[in-house]
N, CA, C and O of each residue as an XYZ file, in Angstrom:
848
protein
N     -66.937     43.065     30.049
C     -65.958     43.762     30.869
C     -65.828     43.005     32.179
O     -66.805     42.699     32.863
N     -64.448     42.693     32.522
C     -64.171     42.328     33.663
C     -63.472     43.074     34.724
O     -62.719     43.974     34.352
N     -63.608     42.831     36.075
C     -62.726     43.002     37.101
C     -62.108     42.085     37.512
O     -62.389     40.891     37.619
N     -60.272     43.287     38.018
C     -59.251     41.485     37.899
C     -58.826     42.498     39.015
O     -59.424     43.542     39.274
N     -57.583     41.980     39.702
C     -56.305     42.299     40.512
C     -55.396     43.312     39.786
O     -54.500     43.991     40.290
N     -55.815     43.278     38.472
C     -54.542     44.503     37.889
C     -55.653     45.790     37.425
O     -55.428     46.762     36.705
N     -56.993     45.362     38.173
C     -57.660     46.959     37.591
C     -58.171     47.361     38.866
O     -59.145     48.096     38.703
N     -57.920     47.184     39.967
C     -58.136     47.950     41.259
C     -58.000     48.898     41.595
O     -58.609     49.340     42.569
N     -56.917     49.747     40.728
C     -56.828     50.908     40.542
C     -58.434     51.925     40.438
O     -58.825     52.792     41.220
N     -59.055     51.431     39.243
C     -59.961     52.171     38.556
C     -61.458     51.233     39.619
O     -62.629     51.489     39.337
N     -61.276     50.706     40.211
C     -62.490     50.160     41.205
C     -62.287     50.305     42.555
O     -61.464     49.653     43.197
N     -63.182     51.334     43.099
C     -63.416     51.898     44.928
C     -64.914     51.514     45.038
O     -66.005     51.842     44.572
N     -64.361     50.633     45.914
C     -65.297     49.545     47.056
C     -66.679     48.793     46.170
O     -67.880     48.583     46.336
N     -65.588     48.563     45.134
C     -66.703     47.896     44.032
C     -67.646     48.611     42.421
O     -68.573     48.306     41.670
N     -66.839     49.471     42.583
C     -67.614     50.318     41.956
C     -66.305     50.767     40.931
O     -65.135     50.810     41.311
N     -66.767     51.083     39.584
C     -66.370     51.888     38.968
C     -66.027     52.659     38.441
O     -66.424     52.458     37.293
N     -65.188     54.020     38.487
C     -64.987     55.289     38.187
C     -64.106     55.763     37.169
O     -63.098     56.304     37.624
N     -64.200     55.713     35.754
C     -63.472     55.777     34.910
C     -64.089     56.726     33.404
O     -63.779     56.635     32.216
N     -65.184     57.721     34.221
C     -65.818     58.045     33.009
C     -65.471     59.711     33.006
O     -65.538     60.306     31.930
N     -65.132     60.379     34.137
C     -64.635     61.817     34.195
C     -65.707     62.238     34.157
O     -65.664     63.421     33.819
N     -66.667     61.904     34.325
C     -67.915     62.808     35.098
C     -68.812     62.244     35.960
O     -69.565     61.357     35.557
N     -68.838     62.590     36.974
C     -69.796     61.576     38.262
C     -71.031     60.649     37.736
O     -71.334     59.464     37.875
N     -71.699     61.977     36.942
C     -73.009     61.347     36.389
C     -72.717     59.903     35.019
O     -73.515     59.063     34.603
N     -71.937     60.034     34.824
C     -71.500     59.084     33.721
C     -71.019     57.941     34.390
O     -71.057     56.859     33.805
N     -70.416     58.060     35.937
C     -69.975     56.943     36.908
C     -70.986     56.501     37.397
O     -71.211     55.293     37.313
N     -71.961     57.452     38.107
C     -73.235     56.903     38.109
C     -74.067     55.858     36.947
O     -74.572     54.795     37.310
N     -74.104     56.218     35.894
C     -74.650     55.795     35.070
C     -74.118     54.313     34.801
O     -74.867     53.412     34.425
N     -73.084     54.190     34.975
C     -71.921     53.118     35.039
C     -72.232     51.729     36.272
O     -71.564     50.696     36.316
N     -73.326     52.044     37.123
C     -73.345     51.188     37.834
C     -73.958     50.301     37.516
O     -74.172     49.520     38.442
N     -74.478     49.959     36.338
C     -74.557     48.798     35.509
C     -74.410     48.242     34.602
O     -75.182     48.011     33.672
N     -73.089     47.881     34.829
C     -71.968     47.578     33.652
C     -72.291     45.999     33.731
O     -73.105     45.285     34.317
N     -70.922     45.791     32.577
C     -71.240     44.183     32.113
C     -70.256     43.271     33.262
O     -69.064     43.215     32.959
N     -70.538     42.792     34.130
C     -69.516     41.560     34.876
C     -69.851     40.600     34.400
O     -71.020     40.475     34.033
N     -68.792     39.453     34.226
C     -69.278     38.596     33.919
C     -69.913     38.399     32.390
O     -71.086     38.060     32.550
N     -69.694     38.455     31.410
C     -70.693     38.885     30.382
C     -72.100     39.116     30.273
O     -72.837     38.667     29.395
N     -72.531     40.116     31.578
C     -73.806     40.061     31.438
C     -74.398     41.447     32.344
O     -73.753     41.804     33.330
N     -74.880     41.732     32.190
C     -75.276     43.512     32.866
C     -75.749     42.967     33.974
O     -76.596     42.084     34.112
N     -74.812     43.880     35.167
C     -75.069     43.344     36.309
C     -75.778     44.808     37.745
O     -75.058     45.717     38.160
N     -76.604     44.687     37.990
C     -76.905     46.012     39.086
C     -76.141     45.903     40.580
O     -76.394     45.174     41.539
N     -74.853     47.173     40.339
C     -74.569     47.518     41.671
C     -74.682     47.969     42.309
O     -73.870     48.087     43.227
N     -76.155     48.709     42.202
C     -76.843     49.448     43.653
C     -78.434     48.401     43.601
O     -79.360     48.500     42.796
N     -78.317     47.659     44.503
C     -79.332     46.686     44.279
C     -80.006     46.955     45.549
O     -81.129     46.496     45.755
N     -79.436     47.620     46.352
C     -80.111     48.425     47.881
C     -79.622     49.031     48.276
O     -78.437     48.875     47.981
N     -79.901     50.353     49.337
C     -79.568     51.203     50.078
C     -78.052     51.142     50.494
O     -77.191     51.950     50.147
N     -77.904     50.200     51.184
C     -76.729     49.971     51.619
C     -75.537     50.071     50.758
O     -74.385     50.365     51.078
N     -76.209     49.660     49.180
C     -75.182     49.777     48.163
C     -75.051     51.203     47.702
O     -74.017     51.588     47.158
N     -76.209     52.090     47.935
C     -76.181     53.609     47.313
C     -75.429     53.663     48.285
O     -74.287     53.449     47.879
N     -75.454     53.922     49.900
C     -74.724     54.313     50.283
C     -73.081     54.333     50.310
O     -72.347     55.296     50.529
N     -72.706     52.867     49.998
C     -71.697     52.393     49.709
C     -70.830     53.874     48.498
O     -69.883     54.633     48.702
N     -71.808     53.674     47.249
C     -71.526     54.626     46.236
C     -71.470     56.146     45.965
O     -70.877     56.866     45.161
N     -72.234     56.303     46.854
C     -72.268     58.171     47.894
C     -70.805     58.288     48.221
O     -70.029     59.061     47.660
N     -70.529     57.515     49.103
C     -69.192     57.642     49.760
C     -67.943     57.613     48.290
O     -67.144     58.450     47.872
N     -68.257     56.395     47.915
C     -66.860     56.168     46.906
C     -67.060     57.209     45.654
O     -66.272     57.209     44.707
N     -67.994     57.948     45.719
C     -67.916     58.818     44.518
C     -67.398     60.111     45.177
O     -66.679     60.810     44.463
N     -67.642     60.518     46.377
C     -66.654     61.400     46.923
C     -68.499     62.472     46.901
O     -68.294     63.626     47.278
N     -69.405     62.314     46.688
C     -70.747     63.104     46.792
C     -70.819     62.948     48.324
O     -71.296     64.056     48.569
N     -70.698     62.418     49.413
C     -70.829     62.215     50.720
C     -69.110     61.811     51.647
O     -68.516     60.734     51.693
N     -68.780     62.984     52.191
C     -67.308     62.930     52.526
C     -67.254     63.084     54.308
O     -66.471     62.537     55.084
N     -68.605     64.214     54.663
C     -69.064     64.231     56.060
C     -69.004     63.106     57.332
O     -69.772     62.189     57.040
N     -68.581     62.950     58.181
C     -69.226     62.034     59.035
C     -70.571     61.881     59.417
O     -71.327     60.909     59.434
N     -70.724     63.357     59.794
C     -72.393     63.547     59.927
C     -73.259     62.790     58.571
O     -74.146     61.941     58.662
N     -72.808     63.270     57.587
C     -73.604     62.740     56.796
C     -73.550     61.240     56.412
O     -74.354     60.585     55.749
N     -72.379     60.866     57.009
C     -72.549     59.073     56.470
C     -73.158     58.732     57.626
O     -74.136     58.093     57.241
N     -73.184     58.764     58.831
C     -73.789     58.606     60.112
C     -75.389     58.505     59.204
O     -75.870     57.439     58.818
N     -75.888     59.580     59.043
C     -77.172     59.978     58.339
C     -77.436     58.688     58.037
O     -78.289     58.010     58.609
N     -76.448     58.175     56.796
C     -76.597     57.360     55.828
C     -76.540     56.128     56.423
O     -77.068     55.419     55.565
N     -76.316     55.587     57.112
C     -76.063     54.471     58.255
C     -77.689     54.273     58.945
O     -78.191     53.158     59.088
N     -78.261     55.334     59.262
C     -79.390     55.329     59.472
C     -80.878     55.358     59.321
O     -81.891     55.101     59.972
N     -80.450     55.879     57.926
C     -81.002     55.397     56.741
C     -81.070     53.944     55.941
O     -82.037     53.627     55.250
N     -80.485     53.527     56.039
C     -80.068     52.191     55.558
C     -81.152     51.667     55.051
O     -81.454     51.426     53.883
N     -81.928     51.451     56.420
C     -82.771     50.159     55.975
C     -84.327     50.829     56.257
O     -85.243     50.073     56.579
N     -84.618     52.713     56.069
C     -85.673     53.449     55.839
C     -86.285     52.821     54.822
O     -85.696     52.163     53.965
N     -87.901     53.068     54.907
C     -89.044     52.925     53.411
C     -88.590     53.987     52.592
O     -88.400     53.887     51.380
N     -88.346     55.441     53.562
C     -88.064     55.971     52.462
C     -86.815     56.229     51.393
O     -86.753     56.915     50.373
N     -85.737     55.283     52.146
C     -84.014     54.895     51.131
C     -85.157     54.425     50.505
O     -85.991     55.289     50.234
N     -85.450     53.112     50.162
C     -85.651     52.305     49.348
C     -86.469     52.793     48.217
O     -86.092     52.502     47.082
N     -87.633     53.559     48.394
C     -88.406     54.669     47.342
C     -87.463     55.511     46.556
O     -87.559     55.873     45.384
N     -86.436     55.776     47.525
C     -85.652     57.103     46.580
C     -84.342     56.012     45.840
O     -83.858     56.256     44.735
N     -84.171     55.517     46.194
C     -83.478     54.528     44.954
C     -84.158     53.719     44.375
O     -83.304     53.161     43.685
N     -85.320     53.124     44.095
C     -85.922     53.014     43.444
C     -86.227     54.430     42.018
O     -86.082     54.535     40.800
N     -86.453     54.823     42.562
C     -86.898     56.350     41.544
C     -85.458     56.671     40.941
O     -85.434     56.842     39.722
N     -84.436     56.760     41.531
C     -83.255     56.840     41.421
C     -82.664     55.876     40.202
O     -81.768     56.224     39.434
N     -83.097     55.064     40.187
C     -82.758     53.724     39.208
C     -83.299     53.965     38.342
O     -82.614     54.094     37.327
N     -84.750     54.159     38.214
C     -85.409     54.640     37.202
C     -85.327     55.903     36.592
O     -85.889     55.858     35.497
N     -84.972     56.747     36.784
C     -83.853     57.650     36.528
C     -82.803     57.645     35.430
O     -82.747     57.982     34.247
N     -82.186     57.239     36.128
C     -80.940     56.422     35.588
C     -80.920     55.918     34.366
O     -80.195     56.254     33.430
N     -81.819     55.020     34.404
C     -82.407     54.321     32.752
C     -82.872     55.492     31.882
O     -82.492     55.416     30.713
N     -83.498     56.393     32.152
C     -83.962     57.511     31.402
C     -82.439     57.975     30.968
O     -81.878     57.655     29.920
N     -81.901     58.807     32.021
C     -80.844     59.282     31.777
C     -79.810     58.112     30.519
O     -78.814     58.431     29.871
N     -80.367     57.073     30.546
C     -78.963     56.111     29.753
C     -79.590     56.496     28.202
O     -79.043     56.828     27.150
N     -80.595     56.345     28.483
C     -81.431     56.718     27.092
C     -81.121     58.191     26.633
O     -80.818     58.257     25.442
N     -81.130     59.505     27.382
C     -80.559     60.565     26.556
C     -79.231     60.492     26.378
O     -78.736     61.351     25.647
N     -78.521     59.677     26.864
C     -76.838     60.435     27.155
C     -76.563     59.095     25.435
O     -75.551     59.082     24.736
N     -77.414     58.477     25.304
C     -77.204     57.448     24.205
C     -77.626     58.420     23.220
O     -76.728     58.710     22.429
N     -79.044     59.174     22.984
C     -79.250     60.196     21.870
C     -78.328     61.103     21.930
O     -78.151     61.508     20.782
N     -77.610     61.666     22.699
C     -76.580     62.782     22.379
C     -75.655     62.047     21.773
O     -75.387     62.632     20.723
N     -74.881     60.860     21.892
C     -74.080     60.295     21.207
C     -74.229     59.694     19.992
O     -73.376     59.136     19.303
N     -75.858     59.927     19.715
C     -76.069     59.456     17.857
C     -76.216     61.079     17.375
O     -76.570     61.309     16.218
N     -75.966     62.054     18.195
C     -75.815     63.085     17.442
C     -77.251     63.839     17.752
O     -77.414     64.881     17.118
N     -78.200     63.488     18.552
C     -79.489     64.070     18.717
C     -79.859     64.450     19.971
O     -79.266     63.893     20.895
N     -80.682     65.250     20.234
C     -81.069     65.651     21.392
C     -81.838     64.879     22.289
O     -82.540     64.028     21.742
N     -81.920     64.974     24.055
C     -82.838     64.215     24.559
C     -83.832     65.194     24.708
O     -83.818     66.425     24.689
N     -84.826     64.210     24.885
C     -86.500     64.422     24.615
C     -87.001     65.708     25.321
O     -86.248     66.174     26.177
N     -87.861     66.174     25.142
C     -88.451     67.225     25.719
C     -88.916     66.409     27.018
O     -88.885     67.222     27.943
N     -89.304     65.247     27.461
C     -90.348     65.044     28.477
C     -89.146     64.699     29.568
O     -89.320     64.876     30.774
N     -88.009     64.228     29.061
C     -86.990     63.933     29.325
C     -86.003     65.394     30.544
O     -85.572     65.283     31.692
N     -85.995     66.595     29.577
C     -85.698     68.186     29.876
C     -86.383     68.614     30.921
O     -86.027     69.452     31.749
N     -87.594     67.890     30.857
C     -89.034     68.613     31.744
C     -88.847     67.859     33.107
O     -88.563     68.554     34.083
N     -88.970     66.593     33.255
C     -88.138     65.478     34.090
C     -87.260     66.365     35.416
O     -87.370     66.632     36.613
N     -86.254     66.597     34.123
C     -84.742     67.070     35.389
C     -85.221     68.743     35.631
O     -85.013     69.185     36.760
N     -85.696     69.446     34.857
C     -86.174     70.781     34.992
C     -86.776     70.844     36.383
O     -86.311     71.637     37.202
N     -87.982     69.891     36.749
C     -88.669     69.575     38.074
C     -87.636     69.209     38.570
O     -87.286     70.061     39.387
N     -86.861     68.294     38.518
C     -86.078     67.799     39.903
C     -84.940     69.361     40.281
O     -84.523     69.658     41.401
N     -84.716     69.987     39.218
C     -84.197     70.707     39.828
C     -84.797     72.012     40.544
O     -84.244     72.713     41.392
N     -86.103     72.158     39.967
C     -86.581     73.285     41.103
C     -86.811     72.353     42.530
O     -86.755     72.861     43.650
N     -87.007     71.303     42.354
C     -87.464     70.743     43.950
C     -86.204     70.575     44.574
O     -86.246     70.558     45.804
N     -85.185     70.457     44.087
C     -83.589     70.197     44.924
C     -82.380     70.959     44.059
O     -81.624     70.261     43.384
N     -82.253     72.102     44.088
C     -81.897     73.156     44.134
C     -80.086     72.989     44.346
O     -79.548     72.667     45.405
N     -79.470     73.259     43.227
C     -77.754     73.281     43.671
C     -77.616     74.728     44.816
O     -77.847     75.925     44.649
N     -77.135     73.934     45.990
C     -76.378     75.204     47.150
C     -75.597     75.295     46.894
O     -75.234     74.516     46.013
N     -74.704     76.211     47.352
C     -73.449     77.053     47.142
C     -72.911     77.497     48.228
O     -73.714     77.314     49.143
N     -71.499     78.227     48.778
C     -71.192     78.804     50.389
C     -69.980     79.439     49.649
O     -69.277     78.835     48.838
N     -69.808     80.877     50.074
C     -68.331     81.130     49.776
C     -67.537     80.807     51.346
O     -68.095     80.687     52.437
N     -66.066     80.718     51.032
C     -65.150     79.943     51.626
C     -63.663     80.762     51.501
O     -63.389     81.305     50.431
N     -62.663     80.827     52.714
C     -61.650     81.642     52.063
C     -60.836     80.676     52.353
O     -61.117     79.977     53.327
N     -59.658     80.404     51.602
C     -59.207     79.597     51.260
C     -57.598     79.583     50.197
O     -57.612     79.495     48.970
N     -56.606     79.669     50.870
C     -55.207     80.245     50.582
C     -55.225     81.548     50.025
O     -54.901     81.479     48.840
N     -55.457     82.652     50.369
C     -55.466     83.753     50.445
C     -56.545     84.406     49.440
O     -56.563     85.520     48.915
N     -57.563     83.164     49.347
C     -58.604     84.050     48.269
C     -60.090     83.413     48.513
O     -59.927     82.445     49.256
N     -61.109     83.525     48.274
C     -62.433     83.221     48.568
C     -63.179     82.669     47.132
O     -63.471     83.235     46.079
N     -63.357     81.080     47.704
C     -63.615     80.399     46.438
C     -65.351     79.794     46.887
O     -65.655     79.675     48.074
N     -66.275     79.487     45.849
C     -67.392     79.031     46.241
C     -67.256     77.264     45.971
O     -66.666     76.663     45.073
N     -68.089     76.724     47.183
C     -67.962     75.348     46.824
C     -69.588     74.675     47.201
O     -70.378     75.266     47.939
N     -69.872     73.386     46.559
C     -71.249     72.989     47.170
C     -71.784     73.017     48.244
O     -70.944     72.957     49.141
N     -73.468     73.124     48.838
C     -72.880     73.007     50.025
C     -74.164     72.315     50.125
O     -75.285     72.761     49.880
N     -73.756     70.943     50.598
C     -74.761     69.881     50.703
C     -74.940     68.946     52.197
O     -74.137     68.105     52.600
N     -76.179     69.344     52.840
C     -76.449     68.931     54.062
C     -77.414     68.409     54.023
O     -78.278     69.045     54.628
N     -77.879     67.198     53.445
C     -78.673     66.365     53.017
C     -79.554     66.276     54.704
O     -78.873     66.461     55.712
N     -81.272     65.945     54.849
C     -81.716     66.047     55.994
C     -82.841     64.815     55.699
O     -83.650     64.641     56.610
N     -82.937     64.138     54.773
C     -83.988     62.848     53.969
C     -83.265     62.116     52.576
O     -82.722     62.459     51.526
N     -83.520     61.289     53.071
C     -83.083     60.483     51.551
C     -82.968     60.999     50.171
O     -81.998     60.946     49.414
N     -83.929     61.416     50.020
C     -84.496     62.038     48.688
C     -83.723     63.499     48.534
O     -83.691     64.026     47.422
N     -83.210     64.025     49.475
C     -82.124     64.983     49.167
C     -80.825     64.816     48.350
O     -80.282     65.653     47.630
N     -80.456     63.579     48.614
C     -79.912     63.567     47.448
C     -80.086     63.732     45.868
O     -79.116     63.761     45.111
N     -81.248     63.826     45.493
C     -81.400     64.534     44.607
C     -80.483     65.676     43.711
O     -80.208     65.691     42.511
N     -80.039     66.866     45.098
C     -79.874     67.496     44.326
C     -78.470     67.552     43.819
O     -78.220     68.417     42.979
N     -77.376     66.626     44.272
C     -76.314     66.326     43.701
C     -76.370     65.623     42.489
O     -75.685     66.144     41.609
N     -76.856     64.796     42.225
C     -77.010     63.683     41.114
C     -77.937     64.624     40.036
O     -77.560     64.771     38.873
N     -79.232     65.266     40.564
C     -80.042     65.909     39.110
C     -78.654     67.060     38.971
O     -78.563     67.363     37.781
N     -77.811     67.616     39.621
C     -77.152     68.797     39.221
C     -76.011     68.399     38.241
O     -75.376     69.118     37.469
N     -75.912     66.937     38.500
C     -74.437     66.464     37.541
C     -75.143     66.314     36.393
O     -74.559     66.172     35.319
N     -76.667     66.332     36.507
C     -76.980     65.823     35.281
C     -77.238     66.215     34.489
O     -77.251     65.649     33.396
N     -77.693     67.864     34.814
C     -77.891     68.919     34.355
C     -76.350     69.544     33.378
O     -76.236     70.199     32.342
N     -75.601     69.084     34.113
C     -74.180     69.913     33.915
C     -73.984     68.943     31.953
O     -73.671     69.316     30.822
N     -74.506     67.298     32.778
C     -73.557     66.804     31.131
C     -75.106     67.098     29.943
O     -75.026     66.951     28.724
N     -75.799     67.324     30.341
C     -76.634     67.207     28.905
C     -76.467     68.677     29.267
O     -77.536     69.145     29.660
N     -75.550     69.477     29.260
C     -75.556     71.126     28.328
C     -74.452     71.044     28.245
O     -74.018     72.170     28.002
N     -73.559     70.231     28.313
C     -72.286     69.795     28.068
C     -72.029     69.998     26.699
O     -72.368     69.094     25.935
N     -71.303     71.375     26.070
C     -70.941     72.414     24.863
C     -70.315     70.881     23.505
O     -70.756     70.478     22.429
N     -69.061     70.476     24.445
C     -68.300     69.154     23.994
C     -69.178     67.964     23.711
O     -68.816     66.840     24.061
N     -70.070     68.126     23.226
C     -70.594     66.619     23.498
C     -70.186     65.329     22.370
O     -70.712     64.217     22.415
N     -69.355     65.661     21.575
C     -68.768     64.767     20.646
C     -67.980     64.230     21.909
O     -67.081     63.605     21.347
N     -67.852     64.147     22.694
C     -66.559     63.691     23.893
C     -67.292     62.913     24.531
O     -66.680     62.083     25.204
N     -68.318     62.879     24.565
C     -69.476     62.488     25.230
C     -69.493     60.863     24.096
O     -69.733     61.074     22.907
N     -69.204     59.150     24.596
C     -69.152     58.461     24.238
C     -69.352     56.832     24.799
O     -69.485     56.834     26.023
N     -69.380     56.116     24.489
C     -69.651     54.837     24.759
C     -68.747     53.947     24.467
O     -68.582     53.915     23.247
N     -67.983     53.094     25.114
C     -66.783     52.008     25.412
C     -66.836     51.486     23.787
O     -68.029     51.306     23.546
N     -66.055     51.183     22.622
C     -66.228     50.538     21.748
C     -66.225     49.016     21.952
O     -66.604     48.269     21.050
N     -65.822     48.585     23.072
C     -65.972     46.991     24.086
C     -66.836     46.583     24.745
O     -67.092     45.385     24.863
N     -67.559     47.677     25.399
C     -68.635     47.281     26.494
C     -69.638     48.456     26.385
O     -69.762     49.320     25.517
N     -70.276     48.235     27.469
C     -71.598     49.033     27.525
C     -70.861     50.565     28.512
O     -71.742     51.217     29.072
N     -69.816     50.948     28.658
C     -69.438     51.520     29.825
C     -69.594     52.972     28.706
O     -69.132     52.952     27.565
N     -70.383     54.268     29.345
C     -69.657     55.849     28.882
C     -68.999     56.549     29.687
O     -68.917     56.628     30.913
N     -68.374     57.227     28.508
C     -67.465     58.200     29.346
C     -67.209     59.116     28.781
O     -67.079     58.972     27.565
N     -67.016     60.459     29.351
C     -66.044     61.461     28.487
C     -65.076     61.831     28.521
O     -64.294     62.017     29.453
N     -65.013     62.001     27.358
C     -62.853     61.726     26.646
C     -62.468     63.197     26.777
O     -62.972     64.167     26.210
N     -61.466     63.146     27.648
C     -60.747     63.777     27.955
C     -59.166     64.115     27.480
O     -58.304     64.957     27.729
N     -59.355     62.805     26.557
C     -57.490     63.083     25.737
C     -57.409     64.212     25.072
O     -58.325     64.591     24.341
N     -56.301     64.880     25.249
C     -56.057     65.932     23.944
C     -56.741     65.631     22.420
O     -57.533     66.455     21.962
N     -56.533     64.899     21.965
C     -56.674     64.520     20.300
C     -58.547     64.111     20.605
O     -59.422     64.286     19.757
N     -58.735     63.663     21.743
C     -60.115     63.712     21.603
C     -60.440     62.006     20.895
O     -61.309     61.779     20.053
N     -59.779     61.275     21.317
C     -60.026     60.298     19.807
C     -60.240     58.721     21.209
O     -60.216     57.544     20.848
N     -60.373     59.035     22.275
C     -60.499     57.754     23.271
C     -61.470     56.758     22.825
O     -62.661     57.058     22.743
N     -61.052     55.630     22.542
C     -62.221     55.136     21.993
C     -62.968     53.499     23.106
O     -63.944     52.815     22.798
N     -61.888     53.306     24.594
C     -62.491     53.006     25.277
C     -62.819     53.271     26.401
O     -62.576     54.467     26.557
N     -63.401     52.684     27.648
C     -63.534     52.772     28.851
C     -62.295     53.362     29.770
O     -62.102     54.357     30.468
N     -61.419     51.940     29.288
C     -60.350     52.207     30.357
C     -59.172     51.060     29.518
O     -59.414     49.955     29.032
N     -57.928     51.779     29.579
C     -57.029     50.869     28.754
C     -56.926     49.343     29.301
O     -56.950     48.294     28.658
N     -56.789     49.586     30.865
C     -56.841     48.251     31.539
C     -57.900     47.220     31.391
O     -57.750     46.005     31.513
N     -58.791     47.749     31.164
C     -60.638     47.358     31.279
C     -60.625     46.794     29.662
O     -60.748     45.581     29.499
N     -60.491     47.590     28.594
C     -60.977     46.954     27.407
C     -59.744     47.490     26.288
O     -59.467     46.937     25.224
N     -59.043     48.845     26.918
C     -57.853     49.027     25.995
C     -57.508     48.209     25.421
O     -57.821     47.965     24.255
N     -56.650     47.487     26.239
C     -55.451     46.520     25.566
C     -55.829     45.264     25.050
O     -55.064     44.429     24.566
N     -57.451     45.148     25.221
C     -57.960     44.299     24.641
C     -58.411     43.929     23.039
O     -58.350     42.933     22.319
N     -59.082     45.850     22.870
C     -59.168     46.159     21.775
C     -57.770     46.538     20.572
O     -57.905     46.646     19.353
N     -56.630     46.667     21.265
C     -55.534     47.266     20.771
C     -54.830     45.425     20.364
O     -54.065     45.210     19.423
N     -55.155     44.736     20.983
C     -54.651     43.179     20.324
C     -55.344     42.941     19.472
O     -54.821     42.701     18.384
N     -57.008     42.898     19.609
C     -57.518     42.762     18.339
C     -56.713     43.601     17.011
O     -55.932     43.257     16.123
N     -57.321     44.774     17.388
C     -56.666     45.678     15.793
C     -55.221     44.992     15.779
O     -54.650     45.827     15.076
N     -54.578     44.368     15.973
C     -53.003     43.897     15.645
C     -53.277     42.385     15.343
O     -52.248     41.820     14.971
N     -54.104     41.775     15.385
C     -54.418     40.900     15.320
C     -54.958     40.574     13.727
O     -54.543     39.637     13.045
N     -56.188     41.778     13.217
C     -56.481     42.115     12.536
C     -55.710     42.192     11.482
O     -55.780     41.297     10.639
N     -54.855     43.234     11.324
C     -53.720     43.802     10.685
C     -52.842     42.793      9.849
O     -52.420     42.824      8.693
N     -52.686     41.526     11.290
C     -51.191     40.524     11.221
C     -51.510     39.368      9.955
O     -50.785     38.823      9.123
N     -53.057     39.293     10.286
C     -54.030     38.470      9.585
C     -53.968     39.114      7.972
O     -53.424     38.466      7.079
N     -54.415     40.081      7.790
C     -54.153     40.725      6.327
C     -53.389     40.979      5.815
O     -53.569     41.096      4.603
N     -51.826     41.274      6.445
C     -50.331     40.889      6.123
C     -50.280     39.564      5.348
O     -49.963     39.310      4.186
N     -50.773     38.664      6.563
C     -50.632     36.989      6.229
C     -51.376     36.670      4.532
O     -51.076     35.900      3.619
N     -52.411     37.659      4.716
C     -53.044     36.856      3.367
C     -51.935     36.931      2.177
O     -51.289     37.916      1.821
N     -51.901     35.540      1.640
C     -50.799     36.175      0.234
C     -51.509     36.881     -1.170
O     -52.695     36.867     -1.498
N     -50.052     37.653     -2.039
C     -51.037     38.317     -2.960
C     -50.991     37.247     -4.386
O     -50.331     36.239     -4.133
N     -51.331     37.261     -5.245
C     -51.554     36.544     -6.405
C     -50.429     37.624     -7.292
O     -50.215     37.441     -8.491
């Protein structure tokens, strides 16, 4: 998978967002550039970078935070752990897509992270009615936690999980969101129209063969 000038669309500030669920964009930050799996949170500066462009950190206060954080022992521990994470997480969201469950030690994992970082909530009134929305005031690195274990929570009980899939081009997942349910890549720009020449390609080739 490449990045060009005609897929800028689907890339904010380097990063990729094309999977319809944060945690699956997350998961996404180590995709193939270049033909070769490449890490785009390789430091703090880059989580932070990805906080922001995922729309999880929108505050001033809180990017200020994050600015000051930067170049903490303790950023660097919590993305570290964070990464490692991540890899776990690539490993269940891959067993749900062969049709199987992730692991019990796996369940137990995010079960802890979520009693230690806890989804908040605030009601809010808001064009003539009172709606609840997150309410995240991160005060240490490691608070972030509880945005990322909560997305993560959300896709492995995720009812749909046949939707729940992997790029037939690249290493990229995502969940399919088409009506018919039948998406079978990343992103049309990204590997669509890549895969859609092959199959015609395919096709033109078995036309060509003659019959006896």
């Amino acid at each position: 998978m490449h990045s060009s000038a005609g897929q800028l669309d689907e890339w904010v500030d380097g990063f990729l967002f094309v999977a319809n669920r944060l945690i699956l964009d997350f998961l996404n930050t180590r995709p193939i550039l270049a033909d070769a799996p490449e890490e785009l949170l390789p430091d703090a500066h880059a989580l932070e970078r990805w906080l922001i462009a995922s729309g999880i950190v929108t505050s001033s206060k809180t990017k200020s935070l994050l600015r000051n954080w930067r170049n903490a022992p303790e950023a660097a521990a919590f993305l570290s752990d964070l990464i490692a994470f991540r890899e776990r997480l690539r490993n269940a969201v891959i067993e749900i897509e062969n049709g199987s469950l992730p692991s019990d030690s796996f369940l137990a994992e995010v079960n802890s992270l979520l009693l230690q970082y806890p989804r908040r909530t605030s009601l809010h009134k808001r064009d003539g009615k009172v709606v609840i929305e997150p309410l995240f005031e991160p005060l240490r690195p490691s608070d972030f936690w509880a945005p990322i274990v909560a997305a993560a929570a959300d896709l492995l009980s995720e009812t749909e999980s046949s939707r729940l899939r992997k790029c037939d081009s690249c290493i990229v997942h995502f969940f399919d969101t088409s009506k018919k349910g039948s998406r079978r890549w990343c992103s049309m720009k990204i590997c669509g129209n890549k895969l859609k020449v092959a199959t015609y390609q395919k096709r033109k080739q078995a036309s060509d063969i003659p019959v006896d």
